[in-house]
C-alpha positions as CSV (number, residue, x, y, z in Angstrom):
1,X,97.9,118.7,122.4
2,X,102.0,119.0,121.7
3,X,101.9,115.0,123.7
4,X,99.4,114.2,120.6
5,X,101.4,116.2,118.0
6,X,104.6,114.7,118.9
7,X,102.8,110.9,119.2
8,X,101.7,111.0,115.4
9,X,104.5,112.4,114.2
10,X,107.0,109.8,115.8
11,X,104.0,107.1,114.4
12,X,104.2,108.4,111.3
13,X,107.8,108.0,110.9
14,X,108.3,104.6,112.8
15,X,105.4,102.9,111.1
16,X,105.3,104.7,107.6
17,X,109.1,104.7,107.1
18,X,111.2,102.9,109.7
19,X,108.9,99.3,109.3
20,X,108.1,99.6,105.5
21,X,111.7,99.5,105.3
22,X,112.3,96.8,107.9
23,X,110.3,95.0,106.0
24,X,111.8,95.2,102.7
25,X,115.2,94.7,103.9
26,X,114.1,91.5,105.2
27,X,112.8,90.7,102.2
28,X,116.2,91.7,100.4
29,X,118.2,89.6,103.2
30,X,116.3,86.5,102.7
31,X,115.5,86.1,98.9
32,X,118.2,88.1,97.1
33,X,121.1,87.4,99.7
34,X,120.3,84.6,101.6
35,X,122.4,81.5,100.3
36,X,123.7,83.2,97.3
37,X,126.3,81.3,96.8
38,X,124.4,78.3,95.7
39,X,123.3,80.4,93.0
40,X,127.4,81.1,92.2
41,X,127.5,77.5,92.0
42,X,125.3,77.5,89.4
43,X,126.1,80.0,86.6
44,X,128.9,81.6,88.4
45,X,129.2,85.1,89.9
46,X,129.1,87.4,87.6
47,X,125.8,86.2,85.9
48,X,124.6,86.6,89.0
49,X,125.2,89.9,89.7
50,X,124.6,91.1,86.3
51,X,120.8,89.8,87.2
52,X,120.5,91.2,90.7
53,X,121.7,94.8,89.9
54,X,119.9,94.7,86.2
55,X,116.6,94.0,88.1
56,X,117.6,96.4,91.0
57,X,118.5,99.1,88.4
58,X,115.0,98.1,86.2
59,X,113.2,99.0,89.6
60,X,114.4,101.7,90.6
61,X,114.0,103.9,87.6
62,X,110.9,102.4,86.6
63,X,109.9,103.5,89.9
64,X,111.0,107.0,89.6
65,X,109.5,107.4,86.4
66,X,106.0,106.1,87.8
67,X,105.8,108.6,90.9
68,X,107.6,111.3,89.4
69,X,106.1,111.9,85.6
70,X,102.7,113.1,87.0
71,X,103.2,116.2,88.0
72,X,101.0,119.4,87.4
73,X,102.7,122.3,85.2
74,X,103.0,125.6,86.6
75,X,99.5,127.3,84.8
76,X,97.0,124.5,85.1
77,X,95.6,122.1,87.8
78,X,95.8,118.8,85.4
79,X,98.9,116.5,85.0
80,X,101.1,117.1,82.6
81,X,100.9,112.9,82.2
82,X,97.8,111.0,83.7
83,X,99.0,108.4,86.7
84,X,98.0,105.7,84.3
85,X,100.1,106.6,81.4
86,X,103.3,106.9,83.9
87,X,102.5,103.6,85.1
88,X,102.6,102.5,82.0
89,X,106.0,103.9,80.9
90,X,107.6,102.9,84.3
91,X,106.6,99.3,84.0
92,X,107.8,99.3,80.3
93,X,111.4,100.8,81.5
94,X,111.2,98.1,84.4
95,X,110.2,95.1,82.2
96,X,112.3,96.2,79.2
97,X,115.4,96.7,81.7
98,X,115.0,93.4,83.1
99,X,114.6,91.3,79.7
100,X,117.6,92.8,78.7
101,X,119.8,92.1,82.2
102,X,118.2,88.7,82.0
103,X,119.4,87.8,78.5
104,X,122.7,88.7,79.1
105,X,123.2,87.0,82.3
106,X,121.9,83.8,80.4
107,X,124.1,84.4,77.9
108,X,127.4,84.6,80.0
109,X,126.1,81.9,82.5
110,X,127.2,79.6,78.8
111,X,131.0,80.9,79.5
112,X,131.0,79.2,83.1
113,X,129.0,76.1,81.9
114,X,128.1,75.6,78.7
115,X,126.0,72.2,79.4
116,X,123.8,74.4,81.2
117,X,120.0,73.9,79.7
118,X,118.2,77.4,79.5
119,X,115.4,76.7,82.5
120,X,118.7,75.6,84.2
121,X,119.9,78.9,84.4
122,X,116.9,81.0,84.8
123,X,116.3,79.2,87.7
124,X,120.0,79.7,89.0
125,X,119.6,83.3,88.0
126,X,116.3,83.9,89.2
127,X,115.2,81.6,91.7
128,X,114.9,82.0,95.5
129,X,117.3,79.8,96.8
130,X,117.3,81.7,100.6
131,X,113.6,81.5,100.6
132,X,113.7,77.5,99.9
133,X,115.7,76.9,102.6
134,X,114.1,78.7,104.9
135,X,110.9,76.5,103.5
136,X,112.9,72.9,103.8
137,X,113.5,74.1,107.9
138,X,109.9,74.6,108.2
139,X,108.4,72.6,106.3
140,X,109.9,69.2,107.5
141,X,109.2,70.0,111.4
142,X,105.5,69.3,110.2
143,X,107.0,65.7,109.2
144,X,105.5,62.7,111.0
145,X,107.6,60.0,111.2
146,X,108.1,57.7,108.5
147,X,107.0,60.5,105.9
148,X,110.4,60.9,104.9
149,X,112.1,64.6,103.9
150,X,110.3,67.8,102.4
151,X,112.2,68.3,99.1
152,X,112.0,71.8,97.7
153,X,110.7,71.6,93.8
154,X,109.8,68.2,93.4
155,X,106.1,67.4,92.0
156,X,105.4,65.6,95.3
157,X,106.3,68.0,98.2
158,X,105.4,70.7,96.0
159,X,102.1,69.4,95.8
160,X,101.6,68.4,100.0
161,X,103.1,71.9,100.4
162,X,100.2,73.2,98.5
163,X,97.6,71.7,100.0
164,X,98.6,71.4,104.0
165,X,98.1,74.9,105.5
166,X,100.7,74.2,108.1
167,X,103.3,74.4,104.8
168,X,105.1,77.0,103.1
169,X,103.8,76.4,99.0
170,X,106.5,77.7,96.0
171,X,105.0,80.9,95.9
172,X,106.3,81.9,99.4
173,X,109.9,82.2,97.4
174,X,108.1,84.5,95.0
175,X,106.7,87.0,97.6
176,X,109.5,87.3,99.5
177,X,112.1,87.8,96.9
178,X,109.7,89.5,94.3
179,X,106.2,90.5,95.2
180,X,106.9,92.1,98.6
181,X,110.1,93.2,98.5
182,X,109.1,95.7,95.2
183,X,105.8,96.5,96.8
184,X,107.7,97.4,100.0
185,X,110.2,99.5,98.2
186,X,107.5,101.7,95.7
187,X,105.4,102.0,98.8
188,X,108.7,103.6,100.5
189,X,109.6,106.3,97.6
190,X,105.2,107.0,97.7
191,X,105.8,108.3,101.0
192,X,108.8,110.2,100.1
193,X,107.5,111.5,97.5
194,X,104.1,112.7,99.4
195,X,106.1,113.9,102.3
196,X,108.4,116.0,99.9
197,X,105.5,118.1,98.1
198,X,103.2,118.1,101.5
199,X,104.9,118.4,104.8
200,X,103.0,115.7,106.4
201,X,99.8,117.1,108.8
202,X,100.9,120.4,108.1
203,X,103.1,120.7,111.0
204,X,106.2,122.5,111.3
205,X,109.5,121.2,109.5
206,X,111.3,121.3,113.7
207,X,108.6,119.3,114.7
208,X,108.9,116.7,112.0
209,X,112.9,116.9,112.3
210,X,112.0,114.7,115.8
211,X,110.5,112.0,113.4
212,X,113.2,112.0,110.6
213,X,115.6,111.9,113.4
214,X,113.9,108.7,115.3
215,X,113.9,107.3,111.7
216,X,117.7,108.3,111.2
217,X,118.5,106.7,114.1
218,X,116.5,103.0,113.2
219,X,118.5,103.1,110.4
220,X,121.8,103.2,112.3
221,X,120.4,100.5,114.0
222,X,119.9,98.2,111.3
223,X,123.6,99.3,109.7
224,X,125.1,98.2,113.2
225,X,123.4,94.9,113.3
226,X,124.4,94.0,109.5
227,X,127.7,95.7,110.2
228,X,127.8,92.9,113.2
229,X,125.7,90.4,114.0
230,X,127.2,88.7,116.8
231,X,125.6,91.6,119.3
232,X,121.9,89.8,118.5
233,X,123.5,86.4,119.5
234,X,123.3,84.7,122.8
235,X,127.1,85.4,124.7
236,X,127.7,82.3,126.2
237,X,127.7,81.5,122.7
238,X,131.5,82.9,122.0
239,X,133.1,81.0,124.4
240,X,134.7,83.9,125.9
241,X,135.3,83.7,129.7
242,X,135.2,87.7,130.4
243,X,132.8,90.5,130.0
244,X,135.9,92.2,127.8
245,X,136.7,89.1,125.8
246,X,132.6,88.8,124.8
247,X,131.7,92.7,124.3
248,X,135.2,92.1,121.4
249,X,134.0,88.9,120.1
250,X,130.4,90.7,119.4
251,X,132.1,93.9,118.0
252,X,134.0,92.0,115.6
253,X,132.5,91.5,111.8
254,X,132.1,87.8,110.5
255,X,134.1,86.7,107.8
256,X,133.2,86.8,104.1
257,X,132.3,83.2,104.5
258,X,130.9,82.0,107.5
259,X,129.1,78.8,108.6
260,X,128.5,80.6,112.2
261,X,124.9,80.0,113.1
262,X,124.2,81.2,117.1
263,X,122.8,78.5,119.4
């Protein structure tokens, strides 16, 4: 029975935690990181960070404030605030928090360009730049010959991608950078949450220390491989004639700015 115990505990924590957040941070990577710098080009940096951490800061509490205001008072067995009503007030925290961070990214996107129209920089501000790329490469190995370039946003290759299932439509931008990575990151602070008021199957807190710990050390993993990225790349791929000379090239962080793609 401890084999068992130990198997759904490690499951648990692997599955529940460890890929939920996989997932999210790819989700993060590709549409809020992912070719950011196109986005600088646009409306400039600091519009564009006043964006990503106003939306970032919007989600986060509004999160909070939905998981966390329905809780029971110490005499009575009913919420002090129905799950409906804190839903309510966390989306109008989130959504009021991201008008504002919106508007005055807008609004200091006119100091770096002026000319800009207002769709202009919405779109620079809040568009998925990462996730269009990632649809151009796909997208245009489906090309037969003669059919020219998939352009991203344009009424024509919009439309094909909408209607050919073996292409990637505009709303794949909007559930990676958007839909999933949110959903990803209230389902993670659920389980928190649940786990916090109910230790999970009701086994003991040493027993579930084996899972946090399994957990602990996937997200070492994930630090090591954004810290460097060169470990996950093919070796013949640094040139590097020794053993020594590669195991250094892998343990050394990529510059700021970095057209290094591995082969």
């Amino acid at each position: 029975d401890s084999g068992l115990v130990m198997l759904d505990i490690v499951d648990r924590y692997i599955n529940t935690w460890g890929m939920v957040l996989i997932g999210m941070l790819e989700c993060f990577a590709v549409g809020w990181v992912y070719k950011i710098d196109s986005q600088y080009k646009k409306v400039g940096k600091v519009a564009v960070l006043i964006y990503n951490t106003g939306f970032f800061i919007a989600l986060v509490l509004g999160t909070i404030l939905a998981i966390s205001l329905p809780v029971q008072s110490d005499d009575s067995t009913e919420p002090l605030m129905s799950e409906s009503s804190a839903f309510g007030v966390g989306m109008a925290v989130f959504i009021g928090i991201w008008i504002t961070a919106t508007c005055v990214a807008c609004i200091h996107a006119l100091s770096y360009d002026e000319n800009l129209s207002l769709c202009t920089r919405l779109w620079a501000l809040a568009g998925w730049y990462g996730a269009d790329e990632l649809r151009v490469m796909a997208n245009n190995t489906q090309r037969k010959e003669g059919e020219g370039d998939w352009i991203p946003n344009t009424w024509k290759s919009e439309i094909e991608a909408f209607w050919r299932h073996d292409c990637f439509a505009i709303s794949f931008g909007f559930l990676i950078k958007y839909f999933s990575c949110c959903l990803l990151f209230v389902v993670s602070l659920i389980n928190i949450k649940n786990d916090i008021i109910t230790r999970y199957g009701g086994y003991p807190s040493n027993l579930l220390a084996v899972g946090q710990l399994i957990f602990a050390f996937m997200l070492c993993l994930i630090l090591f491989i954004g810290l460097f990225p060169r470990v996950m790349y093919d070796p013949k791929f640094s040139g590097k004639s020794t053993t020594i000379k590669r195991i250094q090239w892998m343990l050394t962080p990529l510059p700021a700015k970095t057209d290094e793609v591995p082969s």
